[in-house]
C-alpha positions as a Markdown table, in Angstrom:
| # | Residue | x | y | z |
|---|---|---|---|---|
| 1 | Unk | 232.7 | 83.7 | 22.3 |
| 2 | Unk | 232.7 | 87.1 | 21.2 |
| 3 | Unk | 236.5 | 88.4 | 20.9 |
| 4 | Unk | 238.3 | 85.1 | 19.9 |
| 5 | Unk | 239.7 | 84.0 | 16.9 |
| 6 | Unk | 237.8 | 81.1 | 14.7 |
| 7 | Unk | 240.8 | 79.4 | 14.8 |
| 8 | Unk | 241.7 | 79.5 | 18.5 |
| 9 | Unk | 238.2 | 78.1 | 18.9 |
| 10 | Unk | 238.5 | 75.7 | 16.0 |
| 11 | Unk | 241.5 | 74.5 | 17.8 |
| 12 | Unk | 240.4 | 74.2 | 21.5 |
| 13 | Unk | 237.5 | 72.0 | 20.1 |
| 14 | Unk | 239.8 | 69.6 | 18.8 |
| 15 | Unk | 241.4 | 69.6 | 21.9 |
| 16 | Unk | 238.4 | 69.3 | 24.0 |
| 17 | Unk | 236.7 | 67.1 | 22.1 |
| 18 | Unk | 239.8 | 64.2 | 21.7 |
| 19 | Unk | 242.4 | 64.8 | 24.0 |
| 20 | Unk | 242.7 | 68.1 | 25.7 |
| 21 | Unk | 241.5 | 68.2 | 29.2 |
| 22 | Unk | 241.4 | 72.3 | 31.6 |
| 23 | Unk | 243.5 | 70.1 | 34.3 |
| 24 | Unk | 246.8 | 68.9 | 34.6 |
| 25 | Unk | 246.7 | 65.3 | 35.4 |
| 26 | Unk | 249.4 | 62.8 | 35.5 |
| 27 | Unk | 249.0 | 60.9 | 32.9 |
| 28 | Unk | 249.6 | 63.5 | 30.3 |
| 29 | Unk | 253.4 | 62.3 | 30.5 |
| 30 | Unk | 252.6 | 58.9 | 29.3 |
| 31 | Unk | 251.8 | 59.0 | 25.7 |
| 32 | Unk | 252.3 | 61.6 | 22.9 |
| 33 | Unk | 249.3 | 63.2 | 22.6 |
| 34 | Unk | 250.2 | 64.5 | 18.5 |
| 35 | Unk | 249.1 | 60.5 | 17.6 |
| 36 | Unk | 245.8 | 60.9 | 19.3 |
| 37 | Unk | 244.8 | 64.9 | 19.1 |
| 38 | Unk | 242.0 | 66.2 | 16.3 |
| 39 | Unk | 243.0 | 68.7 | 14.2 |
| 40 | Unk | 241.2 | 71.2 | 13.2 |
| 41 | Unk | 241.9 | 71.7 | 9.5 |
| 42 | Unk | 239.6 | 74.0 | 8.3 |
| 43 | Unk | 237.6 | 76.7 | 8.8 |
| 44 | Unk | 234.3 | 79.1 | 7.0 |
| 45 | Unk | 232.2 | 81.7 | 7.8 |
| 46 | Unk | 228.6 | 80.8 | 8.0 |
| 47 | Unk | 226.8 | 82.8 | 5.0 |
| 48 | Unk | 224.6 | 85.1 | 5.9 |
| 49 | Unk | 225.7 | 85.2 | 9.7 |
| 50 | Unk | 228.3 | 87.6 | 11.3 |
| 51 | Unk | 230.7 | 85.8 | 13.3 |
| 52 | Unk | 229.6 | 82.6 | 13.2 |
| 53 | Unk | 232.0 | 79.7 | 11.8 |
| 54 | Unk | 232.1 | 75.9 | 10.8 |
| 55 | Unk | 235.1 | 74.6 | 12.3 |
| 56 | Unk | 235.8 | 71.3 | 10.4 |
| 57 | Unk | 237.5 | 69.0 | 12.5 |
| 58 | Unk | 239.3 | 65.6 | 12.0 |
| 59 | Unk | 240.3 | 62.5 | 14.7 |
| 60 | Unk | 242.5 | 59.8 | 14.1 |
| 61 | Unk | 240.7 | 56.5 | 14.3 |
| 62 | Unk | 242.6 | 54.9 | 17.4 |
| 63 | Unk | 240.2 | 57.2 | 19.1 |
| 64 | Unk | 237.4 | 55.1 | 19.0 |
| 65 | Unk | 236.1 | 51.5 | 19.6 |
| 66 | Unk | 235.7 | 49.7 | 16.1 |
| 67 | Unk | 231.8 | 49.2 | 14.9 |
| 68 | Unk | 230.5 | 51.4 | 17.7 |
| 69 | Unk | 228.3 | 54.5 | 16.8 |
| 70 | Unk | 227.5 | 55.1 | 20.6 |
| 71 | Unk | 231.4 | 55.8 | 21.1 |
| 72 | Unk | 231.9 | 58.2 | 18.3 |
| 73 | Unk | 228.8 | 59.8 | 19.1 |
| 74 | Unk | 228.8 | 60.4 | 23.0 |
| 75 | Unk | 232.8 | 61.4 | 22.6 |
| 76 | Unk | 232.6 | 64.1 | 19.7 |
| 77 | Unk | 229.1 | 65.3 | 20.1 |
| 78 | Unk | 229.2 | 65.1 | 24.2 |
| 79 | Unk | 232.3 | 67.2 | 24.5 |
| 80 | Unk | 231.6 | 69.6 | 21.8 |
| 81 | Unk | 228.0 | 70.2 | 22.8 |
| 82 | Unk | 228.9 | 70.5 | 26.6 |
| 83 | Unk | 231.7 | 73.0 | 26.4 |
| 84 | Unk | 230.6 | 75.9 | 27.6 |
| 85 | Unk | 234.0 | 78.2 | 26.1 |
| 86 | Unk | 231.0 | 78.4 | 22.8 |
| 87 | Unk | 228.2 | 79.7 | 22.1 |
């Protein structure tokens, strides 16, 4: 969105997208989330286009089922792609 930083967005899609939630709920005192949060870990400007970034983003592998495309897909790409904080 117009106004915030590249990375305070790269960051809340690394959230969002692994395990970040907008609500408090009660599990977020059972595990520590720093094993099982992305990171976002870099950041670029998209040549050629004013305020638009590539937010590179990376997830620890205990995030998803082993062997299954449909898991990796639907959890990255189906967060990212329905969070409506981005244009």
């Amino acid at each position: 969105q117009p106004g915030v930083p590249p990375e305070e967005a790269g960051a809340a899609v690394a959230a969002e997208s692994s395990t970040g939630t907008w609500t408090t709920v009660w599990t977020d005192g059972l595990t520590s989330l720093d094993r099982y949060k992305g990171r976002c870990y870099h950041i670029e400007p998209v040549p050629g286009e004013e305020s638009q970034f590539i937010a590179y983003v990376a997830y620890p592998l205990d995030l998803f089922e082993e062997g299954s495309v449909t898991n990796m897909f639907t959890s990255i790409v189906g967060n990212v792609f329905g969070f409506k904080a981005l244009r």
